[in-house]
N, C-alpha and C positions, 0 to 999 in steps of 0.2 A: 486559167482560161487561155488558151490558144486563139491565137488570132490569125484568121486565114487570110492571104494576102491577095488583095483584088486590086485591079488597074485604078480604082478606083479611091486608093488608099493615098495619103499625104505625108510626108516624112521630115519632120523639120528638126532642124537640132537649136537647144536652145542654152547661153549663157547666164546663169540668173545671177543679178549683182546684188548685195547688198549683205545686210546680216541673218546666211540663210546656212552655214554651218553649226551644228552643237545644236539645232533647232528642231530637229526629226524632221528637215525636208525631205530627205531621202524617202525614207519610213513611208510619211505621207504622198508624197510622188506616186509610191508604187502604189501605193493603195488608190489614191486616185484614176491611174491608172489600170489597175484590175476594174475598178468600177464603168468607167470608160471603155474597157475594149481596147486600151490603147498598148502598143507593142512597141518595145526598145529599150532603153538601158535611162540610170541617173549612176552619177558619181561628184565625188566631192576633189573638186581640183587645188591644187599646193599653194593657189594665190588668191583663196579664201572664196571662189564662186564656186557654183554647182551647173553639172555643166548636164544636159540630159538630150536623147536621140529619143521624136516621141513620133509612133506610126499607127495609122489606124484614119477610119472614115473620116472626113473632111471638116464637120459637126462634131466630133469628137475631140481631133485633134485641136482646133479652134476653141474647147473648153477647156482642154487641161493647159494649153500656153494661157485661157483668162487664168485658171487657177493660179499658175504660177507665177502670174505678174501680185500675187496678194502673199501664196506660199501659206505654211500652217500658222497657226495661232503668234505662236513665238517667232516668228522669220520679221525679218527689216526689211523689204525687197524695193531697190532702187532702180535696177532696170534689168530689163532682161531683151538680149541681142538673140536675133531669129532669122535666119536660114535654113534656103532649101536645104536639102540632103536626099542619098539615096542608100538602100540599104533593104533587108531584105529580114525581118523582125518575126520572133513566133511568139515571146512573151516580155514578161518588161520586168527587168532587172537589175537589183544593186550591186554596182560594181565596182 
């Protein structure tokens, strides 16, 4: 699902700390994200966070950072660091 981009859209990038590699954070991110409507990228960073750019309605976006402050079944998540961002998103993808 494509997400069309309105002024009205929130762009945050998000640091997730904990034990949230080897856990299908990813996997589940995007799917969360399809469900959401939400637009932008996750990836797994070399100093063991998950680092993701997440875009989409205001109510949306505000669900999938509560999601990942818990992350899937299996994830440990101790904090997750959030900032604006700007960017310009049509799907959400692992990269």
């Amino acid at each position: 699902m494509a997400l069309h981009p309105t002024a009205n859209n929130k762009t945050l990038r998000l640091v997730i700390h904990g034990r949230v590699q080897g856990v299908f954070f990813r996997n589940s991110m995007q799917r969360e994200a399809q469900y959401l409507a939400i637009a932008g990228w996750v990836r797994n960073r070399n100093d063991g966070t998950v680092e993701a750019v997440v875009q989409g309605e205001p109510a949306a976006v505000d669900a999938i950072v509560h999601w990942a402050q818990r992350g899937p079944e299996l994830a440990q998540v101790e904090r997750v660091e959030i900032v604006s961002t700007e960017g310009n998103y049509t799907n959400f993808e692992i990269t």
